[in-house]
Chimera marker file (.cmm) of the C-alpha trace (Angstrom):
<marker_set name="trace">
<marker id="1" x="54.278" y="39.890" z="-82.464" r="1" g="1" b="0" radius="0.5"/>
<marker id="2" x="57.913" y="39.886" z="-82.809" r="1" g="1" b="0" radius="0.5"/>
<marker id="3" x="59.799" y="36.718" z="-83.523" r="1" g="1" b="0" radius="0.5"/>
<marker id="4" x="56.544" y="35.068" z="-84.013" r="1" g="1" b="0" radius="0.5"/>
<marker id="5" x="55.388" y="34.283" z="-87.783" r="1" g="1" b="0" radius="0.5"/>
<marker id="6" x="52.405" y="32.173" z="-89.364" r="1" g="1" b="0" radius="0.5"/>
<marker id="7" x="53.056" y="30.096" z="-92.256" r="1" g="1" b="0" radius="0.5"/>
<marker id="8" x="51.886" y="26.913" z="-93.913" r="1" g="1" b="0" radius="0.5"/>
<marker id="9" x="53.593" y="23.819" z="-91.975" r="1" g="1" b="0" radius="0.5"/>
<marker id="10" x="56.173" y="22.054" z="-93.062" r="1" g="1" b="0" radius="0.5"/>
<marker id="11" x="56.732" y="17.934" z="-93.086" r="1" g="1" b="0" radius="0.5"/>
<marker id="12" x="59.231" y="18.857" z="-90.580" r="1" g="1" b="0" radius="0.5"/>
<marker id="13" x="56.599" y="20.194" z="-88.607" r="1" g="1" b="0" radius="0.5"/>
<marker id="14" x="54.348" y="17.451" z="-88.149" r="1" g="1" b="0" radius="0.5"/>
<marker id="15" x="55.742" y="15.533" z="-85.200" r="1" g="1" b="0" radius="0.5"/>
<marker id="16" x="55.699" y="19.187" z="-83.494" r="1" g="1" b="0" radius="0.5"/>
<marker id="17" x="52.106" y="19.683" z="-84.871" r="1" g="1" b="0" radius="0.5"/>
<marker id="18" x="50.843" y="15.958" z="-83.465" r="1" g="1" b="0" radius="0.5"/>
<marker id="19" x="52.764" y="16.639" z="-80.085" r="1" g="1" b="0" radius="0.5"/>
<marker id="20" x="50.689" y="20.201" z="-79.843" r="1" g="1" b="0" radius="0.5"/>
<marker id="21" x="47.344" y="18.201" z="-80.699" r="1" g="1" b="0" radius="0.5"/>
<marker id="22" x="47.868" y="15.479" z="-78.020" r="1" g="1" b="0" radius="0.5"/>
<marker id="23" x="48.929" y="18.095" z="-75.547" r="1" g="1" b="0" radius="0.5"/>
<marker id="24" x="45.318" y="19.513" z="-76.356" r="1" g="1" b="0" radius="0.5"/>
<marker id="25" x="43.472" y="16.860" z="-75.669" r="1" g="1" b="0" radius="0.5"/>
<marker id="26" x="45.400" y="15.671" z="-72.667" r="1" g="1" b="0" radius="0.5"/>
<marker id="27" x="44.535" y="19.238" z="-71.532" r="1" g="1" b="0" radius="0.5"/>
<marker id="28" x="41.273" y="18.694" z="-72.087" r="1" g="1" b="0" radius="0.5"/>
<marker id="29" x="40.535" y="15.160" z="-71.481" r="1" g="1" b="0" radius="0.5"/>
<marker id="30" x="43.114" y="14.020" z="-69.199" r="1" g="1" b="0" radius="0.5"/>
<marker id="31" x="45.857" y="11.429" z="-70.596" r="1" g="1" b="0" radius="0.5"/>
<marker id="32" x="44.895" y="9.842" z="-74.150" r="1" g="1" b="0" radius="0.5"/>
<marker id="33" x="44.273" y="6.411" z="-74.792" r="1" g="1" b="0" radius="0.5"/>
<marker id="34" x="47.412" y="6.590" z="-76.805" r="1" g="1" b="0" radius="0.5"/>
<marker id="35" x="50.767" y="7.389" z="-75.635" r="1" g="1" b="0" radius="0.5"/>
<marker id="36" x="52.513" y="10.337" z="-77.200" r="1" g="1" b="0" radius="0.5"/>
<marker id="37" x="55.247" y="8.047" z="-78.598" r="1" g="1" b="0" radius="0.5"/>
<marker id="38" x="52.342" y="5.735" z="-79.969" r="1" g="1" b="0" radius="0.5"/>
<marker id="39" x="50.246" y="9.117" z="-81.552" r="1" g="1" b="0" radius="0.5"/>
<marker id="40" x="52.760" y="11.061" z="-83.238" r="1" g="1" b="0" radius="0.5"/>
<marker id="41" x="53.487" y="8.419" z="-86.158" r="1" g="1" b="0" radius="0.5"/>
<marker id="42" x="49.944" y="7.921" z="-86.498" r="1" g="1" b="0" radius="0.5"/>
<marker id="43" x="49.322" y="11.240" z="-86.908" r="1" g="1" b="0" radius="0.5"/>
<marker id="44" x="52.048" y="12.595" z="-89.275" r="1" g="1" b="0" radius="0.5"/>
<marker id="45" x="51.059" y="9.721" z="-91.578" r="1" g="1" b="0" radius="0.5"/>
<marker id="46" x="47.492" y="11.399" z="-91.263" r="1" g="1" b="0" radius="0.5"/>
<marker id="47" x="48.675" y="14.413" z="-91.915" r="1" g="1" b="0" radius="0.5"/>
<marker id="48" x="50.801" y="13.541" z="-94.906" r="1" g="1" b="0" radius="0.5"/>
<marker id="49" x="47.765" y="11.723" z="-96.469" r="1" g="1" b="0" radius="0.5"/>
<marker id="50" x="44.689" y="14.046" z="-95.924" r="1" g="1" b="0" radius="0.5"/>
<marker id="51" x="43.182" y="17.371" z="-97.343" r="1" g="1" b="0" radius="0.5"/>
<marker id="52" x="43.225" y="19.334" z="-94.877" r="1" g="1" b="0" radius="0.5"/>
<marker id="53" x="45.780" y="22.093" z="-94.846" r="1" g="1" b="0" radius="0.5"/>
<marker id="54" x="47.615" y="23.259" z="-91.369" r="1" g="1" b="0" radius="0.5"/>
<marker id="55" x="49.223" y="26.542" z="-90.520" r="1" g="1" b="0" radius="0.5"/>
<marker id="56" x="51.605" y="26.863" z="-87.732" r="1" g="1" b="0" radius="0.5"/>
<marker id="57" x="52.451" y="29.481" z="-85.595" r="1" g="1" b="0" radius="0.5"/>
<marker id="58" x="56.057" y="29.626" z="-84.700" r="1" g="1" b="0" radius="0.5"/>
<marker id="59" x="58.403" y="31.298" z="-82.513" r="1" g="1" b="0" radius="0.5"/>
<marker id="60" x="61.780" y="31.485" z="-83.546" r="1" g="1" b="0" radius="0.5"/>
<marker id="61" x="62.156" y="27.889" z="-84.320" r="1" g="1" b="0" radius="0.5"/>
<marker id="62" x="59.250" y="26.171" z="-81.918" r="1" g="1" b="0" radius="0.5"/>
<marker id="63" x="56.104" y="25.492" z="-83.334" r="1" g="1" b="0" radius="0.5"/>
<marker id="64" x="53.636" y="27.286" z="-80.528" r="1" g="1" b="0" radius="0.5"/>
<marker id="65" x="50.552" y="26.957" z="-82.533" r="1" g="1" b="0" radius="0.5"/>
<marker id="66" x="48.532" y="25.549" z="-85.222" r="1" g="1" b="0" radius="0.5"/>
<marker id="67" x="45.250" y="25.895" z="-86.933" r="1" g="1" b="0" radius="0.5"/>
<marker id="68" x="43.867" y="23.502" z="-89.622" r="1" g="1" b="0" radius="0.5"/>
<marker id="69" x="41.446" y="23.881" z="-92.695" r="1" g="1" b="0" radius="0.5"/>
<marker id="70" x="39.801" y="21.592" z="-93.976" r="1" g="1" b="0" radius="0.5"/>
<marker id="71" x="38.283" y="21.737" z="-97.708" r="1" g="1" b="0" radius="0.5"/>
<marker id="72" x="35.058" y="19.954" z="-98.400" r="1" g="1" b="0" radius="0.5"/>
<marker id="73" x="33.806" y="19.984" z="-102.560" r="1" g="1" b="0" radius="0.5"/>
<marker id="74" x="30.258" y="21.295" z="-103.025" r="1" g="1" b="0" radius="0.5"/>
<marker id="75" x="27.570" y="19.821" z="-105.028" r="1" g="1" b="0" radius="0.5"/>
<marker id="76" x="27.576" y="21.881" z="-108.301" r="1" g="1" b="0" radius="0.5"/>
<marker id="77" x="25.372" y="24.843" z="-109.337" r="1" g="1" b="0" radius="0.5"/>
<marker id="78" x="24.526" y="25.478" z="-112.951" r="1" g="1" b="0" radius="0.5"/>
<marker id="79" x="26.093" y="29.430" z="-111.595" r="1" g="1" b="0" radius="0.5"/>
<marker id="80" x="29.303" y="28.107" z="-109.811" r="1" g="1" b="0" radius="0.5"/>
<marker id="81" x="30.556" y="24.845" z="-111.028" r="1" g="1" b="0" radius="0.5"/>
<marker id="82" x="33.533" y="24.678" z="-108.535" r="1" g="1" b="0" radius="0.5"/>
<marker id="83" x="32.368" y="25.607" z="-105.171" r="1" g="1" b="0" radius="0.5"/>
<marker id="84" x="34.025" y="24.860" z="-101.627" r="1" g="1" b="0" radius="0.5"/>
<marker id="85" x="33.698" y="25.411" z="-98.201" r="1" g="1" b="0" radius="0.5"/>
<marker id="86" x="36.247" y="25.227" z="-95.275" r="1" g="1" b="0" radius="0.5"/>
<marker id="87" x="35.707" y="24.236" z="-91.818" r="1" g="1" b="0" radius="0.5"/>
<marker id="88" x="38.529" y="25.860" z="-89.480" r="1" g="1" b="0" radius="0.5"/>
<marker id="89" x="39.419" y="23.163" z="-87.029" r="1" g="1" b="0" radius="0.5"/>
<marker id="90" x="41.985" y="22.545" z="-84.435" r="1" g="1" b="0" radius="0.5"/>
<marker id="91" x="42.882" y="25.997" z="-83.747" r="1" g="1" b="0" radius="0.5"/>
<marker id="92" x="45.685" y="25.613" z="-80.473" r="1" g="1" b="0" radius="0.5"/>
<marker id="93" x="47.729" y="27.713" z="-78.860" r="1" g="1" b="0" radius="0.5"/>
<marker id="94" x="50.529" y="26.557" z="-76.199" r="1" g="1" b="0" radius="0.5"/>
<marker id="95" x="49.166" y="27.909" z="-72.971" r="1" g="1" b="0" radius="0.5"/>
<marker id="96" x="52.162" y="29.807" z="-71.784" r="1" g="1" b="0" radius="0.5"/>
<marker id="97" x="51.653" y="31.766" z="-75.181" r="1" g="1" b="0" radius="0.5"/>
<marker id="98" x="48.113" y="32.201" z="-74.833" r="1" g="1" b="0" radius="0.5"/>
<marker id="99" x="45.913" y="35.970" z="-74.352" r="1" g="1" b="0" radius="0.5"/>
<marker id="100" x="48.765" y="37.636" z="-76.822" r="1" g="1" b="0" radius="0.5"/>
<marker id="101" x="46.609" y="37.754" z="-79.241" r="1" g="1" b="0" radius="0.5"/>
<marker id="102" x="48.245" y="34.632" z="-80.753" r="1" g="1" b="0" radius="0.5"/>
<marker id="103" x="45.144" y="32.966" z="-81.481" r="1" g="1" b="0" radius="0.5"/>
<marker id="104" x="43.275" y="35.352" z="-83.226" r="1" g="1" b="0" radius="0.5"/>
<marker id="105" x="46.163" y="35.659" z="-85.717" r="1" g="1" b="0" radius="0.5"/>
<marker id="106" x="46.022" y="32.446" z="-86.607" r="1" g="1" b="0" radius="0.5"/>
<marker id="107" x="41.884" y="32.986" z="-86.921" r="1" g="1" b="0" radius="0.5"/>
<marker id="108" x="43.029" y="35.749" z="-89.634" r="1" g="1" b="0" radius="0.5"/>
<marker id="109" x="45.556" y="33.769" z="-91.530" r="1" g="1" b="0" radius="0.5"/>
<marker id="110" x="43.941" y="31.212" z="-91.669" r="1" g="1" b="0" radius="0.5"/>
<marker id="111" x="40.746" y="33.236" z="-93.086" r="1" g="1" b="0" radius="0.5"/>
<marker id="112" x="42.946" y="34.921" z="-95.546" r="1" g="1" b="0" radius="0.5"/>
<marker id="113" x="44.399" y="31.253" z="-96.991" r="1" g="1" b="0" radius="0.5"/>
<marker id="114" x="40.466" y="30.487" z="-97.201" r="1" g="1" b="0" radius="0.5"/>
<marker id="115" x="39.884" y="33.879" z="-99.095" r="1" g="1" b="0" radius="0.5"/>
<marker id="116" x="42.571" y="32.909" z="-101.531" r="1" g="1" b="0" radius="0.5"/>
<marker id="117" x="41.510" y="29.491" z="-101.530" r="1" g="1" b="0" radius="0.5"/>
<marker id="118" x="37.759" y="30.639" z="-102.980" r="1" g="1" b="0" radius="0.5"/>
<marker id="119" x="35.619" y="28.571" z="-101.104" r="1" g="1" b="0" radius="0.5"/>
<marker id="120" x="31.940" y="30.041" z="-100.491" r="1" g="1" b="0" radius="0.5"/>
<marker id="121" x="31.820" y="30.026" z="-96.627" r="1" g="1" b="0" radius="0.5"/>
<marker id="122" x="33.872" y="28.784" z="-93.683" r="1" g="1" b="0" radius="0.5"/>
<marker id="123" x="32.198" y="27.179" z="-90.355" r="1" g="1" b="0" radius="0.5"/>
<marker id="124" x="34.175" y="26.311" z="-87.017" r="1" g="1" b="0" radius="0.5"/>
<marker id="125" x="32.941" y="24.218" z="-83.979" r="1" g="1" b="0" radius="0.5"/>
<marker id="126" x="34.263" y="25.999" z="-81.303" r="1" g="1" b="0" radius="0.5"/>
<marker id="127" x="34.885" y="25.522" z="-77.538" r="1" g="1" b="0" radius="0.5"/>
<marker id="128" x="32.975" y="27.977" z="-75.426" r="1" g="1" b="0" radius="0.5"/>
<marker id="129" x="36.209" y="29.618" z="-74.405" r="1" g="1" b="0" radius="0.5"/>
<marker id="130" x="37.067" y="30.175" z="-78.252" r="1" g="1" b="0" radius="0.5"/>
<marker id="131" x="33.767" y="31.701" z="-79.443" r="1" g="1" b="0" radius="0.5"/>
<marker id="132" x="34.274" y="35.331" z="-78.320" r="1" g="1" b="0" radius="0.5"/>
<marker id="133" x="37.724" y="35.047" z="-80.532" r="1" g="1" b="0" radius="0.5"/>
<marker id="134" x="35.551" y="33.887" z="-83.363" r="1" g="1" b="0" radius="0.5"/>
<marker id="135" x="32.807" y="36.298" z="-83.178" r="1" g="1" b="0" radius="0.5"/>
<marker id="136" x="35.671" y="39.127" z="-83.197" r="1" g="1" b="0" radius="0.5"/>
<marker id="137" x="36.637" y="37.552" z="-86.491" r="1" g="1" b="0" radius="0.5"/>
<marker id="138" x="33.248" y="38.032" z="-88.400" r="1" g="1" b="0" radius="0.5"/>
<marker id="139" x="31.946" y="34.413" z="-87.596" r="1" g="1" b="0" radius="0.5"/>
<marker id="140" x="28.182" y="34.474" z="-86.466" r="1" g="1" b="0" radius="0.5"/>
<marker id="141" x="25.594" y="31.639" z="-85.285" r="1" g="1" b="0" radius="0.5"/>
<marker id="142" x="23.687" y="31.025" z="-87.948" r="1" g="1" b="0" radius="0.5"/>
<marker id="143" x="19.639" y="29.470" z="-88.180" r="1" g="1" b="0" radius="0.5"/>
<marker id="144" x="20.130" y="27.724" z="-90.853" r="1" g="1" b="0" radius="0.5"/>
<marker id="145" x="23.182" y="25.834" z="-89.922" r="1" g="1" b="0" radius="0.5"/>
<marker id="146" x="22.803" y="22.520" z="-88.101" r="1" g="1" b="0" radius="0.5"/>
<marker id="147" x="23.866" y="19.571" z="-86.728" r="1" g="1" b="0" radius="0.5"/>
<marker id="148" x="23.563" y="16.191" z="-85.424" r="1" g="1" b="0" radius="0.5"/>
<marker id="149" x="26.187" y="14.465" z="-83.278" r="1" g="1" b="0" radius="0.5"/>
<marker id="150" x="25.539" y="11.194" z="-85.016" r="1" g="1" b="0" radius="0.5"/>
<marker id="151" x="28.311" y="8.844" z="-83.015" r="1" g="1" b="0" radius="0.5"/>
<marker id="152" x="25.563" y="10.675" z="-80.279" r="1" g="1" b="0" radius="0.5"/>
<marker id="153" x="22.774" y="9.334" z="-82.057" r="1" g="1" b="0" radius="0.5"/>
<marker id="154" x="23.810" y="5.931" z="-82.345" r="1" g="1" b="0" radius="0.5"/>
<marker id="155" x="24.180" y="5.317" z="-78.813" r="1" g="1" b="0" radius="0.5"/>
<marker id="156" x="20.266" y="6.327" z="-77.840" r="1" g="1" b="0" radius="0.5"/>
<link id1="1" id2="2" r="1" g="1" b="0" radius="0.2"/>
<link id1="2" id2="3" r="1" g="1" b="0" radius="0.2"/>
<link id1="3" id2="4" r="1" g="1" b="0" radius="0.2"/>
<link id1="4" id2="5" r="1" g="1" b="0" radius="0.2"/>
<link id1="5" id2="6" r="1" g="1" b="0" radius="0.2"/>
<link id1="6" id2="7" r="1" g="1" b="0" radius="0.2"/>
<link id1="7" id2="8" r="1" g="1" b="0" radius="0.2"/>
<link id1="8" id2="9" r="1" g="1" b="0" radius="0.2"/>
<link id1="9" id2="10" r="1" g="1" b="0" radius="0.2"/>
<link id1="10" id2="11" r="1" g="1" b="0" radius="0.2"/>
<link id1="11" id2="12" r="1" g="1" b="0" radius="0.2"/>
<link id1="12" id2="13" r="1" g="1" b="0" radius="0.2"/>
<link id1="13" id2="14" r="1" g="1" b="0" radius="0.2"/>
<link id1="14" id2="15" r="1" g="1" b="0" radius="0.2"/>
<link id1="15" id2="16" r="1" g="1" b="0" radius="0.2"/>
<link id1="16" id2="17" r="1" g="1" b="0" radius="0.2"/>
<link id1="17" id2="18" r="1" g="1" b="0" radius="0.2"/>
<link id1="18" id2="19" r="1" g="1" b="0" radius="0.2"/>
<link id1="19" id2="20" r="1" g="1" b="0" radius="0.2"/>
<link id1="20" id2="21" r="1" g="1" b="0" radius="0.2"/>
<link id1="21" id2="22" r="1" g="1" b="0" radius="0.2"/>
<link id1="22" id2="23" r="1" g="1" b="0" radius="0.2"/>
<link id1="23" id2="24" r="1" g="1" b="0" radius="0.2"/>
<link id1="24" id2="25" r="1" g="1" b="0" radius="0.2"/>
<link id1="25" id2="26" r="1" g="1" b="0" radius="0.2"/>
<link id1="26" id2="27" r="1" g="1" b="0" radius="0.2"/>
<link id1="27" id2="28" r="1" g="1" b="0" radius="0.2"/>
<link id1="28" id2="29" r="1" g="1" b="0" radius="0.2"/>
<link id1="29" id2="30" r="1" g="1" b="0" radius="0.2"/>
<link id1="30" id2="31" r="1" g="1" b="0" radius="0.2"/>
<link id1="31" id2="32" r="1" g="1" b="0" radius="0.2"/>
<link id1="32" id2="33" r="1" g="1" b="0" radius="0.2"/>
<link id1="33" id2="34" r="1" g="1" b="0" radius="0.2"/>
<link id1="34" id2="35" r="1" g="1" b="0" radius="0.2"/>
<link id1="35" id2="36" r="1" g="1" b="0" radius="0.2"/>
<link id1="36" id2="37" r="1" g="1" b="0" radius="0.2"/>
<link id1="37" id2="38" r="1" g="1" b="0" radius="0.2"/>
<link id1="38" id2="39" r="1" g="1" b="0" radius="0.2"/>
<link id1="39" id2="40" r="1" g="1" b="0" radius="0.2"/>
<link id1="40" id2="41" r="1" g="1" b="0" radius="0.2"/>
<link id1="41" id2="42" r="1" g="1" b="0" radius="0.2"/>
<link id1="42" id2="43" r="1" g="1" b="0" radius="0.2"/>
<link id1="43" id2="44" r="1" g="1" b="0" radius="0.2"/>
<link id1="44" id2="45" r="1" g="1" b="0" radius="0.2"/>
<link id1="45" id2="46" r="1" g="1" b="0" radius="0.2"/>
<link id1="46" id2="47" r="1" g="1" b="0" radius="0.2"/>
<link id1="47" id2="48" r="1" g="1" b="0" radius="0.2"/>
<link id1="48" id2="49" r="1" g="1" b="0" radius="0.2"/>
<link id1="49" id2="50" r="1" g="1" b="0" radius="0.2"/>
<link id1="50" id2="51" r="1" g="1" b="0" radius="0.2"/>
<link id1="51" id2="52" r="1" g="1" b="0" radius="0.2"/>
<link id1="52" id2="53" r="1" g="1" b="0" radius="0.2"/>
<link id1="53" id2="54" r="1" g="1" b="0" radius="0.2"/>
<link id1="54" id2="55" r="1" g="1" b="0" radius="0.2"/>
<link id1="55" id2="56" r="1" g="1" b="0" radius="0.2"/>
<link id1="56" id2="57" r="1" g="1" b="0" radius="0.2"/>
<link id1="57" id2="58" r="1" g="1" b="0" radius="0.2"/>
<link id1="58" id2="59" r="1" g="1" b="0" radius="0.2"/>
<link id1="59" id2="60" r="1" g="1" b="0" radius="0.2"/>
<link id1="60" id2="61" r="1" g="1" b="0" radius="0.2"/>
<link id1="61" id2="62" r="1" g="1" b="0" radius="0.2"/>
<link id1="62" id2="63" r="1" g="1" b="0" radius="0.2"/>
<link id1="63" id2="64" r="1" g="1" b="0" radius="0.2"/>
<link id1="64" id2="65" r="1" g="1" b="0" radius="0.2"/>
<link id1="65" id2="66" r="1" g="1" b="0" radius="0.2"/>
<link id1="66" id2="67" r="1" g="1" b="0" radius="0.2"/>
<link id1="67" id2="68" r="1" g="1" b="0" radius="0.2"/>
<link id1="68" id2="69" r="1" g="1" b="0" radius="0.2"/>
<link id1="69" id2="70" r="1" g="1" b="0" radius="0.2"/>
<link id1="70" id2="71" r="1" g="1" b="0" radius="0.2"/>
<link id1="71" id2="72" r="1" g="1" b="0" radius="0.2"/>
<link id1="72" id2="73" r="1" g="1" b="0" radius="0.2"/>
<link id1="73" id2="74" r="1" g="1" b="0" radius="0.2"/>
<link id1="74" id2="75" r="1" g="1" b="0" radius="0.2"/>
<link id1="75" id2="76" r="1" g="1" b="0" radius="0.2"/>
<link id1="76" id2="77" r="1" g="1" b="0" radius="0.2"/>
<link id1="77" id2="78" r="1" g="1" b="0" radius="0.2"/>
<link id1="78" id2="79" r="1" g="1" b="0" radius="0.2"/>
<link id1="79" id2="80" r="1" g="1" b="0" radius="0.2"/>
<link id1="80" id2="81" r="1" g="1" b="0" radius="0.2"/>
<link id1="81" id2="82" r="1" g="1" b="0" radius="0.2"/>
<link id1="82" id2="83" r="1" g="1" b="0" radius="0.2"/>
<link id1="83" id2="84" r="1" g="1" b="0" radius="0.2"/>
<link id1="84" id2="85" r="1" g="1" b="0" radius="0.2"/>
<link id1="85" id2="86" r="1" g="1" b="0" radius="0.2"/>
<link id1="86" id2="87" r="1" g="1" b="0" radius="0.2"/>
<link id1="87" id2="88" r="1" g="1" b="0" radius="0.2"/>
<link id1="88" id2="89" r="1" g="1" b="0" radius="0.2"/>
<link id1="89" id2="90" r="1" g="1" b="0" radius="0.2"/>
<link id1="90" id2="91" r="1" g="1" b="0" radius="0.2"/>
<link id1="91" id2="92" r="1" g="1" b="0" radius="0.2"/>
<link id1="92" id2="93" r="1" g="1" b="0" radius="0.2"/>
<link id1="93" id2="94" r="1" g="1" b="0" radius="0.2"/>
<link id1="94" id2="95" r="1" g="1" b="0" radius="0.2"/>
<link id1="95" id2="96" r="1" g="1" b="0" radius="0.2"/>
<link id1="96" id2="97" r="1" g="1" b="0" radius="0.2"/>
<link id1="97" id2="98" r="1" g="1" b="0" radius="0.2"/>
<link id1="98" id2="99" r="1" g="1" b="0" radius="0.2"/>
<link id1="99" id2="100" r="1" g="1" b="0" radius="0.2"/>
<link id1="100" id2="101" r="1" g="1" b="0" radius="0.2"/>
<link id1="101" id2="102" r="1" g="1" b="0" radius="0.2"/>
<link id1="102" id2="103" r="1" g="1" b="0" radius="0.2"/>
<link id1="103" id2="104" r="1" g="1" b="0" radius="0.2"/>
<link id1="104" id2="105" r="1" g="1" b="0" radius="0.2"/>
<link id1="105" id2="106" r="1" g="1" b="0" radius="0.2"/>
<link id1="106" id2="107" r="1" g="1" b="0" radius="0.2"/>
<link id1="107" id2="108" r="1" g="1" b="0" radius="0.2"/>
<link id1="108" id2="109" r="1" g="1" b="0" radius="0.2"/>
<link id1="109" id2="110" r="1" g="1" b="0" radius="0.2"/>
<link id1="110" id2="111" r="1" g="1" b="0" radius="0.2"/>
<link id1="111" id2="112" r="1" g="1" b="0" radius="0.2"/>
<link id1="112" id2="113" r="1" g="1" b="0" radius="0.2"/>
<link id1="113" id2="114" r="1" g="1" b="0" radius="0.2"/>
<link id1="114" id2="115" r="1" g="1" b="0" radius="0.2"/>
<link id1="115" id2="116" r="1" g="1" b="0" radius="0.2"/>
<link id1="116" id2="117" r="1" g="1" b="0" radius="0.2"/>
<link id1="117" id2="118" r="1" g="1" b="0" radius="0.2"/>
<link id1="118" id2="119" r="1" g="1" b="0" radius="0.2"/>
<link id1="119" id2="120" r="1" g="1" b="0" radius="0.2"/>
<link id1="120" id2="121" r="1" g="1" b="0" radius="0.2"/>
<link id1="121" id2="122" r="1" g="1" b="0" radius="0.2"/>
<link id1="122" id2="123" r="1" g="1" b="0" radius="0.2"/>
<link id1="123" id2="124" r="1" g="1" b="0" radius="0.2"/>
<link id1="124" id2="125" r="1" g="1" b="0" radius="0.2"/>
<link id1="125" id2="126" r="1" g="1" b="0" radius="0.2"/>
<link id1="126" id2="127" r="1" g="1" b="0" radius="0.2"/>
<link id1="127" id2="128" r="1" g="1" b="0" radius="0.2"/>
<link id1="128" id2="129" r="1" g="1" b="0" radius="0.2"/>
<link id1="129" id2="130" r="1" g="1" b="0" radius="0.2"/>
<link id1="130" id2="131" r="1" g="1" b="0" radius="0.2"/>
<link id1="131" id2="132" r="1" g="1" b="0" radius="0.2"/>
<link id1="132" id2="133" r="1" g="1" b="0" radius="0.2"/>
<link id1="133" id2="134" r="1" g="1" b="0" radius="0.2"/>
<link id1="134" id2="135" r="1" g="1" b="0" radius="0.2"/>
<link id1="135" id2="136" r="1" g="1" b="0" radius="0.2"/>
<link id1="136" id2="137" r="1" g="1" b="0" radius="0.2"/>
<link id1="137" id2="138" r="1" g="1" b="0" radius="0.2"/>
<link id1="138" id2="139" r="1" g="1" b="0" radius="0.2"/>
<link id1="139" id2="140" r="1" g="1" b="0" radius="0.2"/>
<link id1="140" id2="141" r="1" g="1" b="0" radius="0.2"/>
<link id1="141" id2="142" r="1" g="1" b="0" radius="0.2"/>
<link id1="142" id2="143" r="1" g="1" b="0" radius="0.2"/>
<link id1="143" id2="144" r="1" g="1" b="0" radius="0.2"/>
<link id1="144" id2="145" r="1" g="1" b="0" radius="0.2"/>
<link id1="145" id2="146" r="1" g="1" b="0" radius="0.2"/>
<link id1="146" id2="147" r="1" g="1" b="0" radius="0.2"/>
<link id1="147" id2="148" r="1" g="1" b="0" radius="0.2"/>
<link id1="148" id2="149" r="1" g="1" b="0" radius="0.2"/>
<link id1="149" id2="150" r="1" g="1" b="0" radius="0.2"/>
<link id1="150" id2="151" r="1" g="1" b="0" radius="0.2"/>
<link id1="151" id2="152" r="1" g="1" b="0" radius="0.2"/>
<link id1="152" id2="153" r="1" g="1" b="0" radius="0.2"/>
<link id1="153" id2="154" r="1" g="1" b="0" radius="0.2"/>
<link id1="154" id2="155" r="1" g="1" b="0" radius="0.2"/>
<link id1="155" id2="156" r="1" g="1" b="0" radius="0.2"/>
</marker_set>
């Protein structure tokens, strides 16, 4: 991967990261609610505030990619006082630098920052395109994992 490197990002990459998260969803979802110009500020102040911890991926001096962690404390066991568990979110890759493997490097580092980090386990909600990259990583379905949309839920 040459002139490419992973690394944690920057406050001087946050406009870059919140410009690579509404490209996603405009992707996606078609045009935001929110104009790009209206988003970014909204989201670096997020981003400056919140627990979650973002790597980039960067080539040369562009921020391509990004993939976020984010840290959630565990109740306490009389064995492991301290206990956490990441959730990998937000993993994005420009699409002209997509199927270079790109993304599944930032699946590792961002395992290996978890590994250092400690915390018992690490779950993703992936898109369906994104799961074989997942599985390739050691992630699995598991039965006793699950979940309730409740925003979902509300509107029955």
């Amino acid at each position: 991967m040459e002139d490419i490197t992973i690394r944690p990002a920057r406050p001087d990459d946050l406009s870059a990261v919140a410009e690579l998260r509404w490209n996603w969803a405009q992707e996606i979802y078609g045009t935001p609610d929110l104009s790009l110009e209206e988003f970014v500020p909204r989201f670096v102040a997020w981003a400056q505030e919140t627990s979650h911890r973002c790597l980039v991926l960067v080539r040369g001096q562009v921020v391509v990619g990004m993939a976020w962690l984010a840290i959630t404390g565990r109740v306490p066991h009389p064995r492991a006082i301290e206990r956490r568990s990441g959730d990998v979110q937000c993993v994005y890759v420009v699409p002209e630098e997509r199927d270079r493997g790109l993304g599944g490097g930032l699946i590792e580092a961002v395992l290996a920052w978890a590994s250092e980090l400690g915390l018992e386990r690490v779950t993703v909600h992936s898109s369906d395109r994104a799961i074989p990259a997942y599985v390739r990583h050691g992630f699995e379905a598991s039965p006793s994992l699950l979940q309730l949309e409740v925003g979902a839920r509300r509107s029955e």
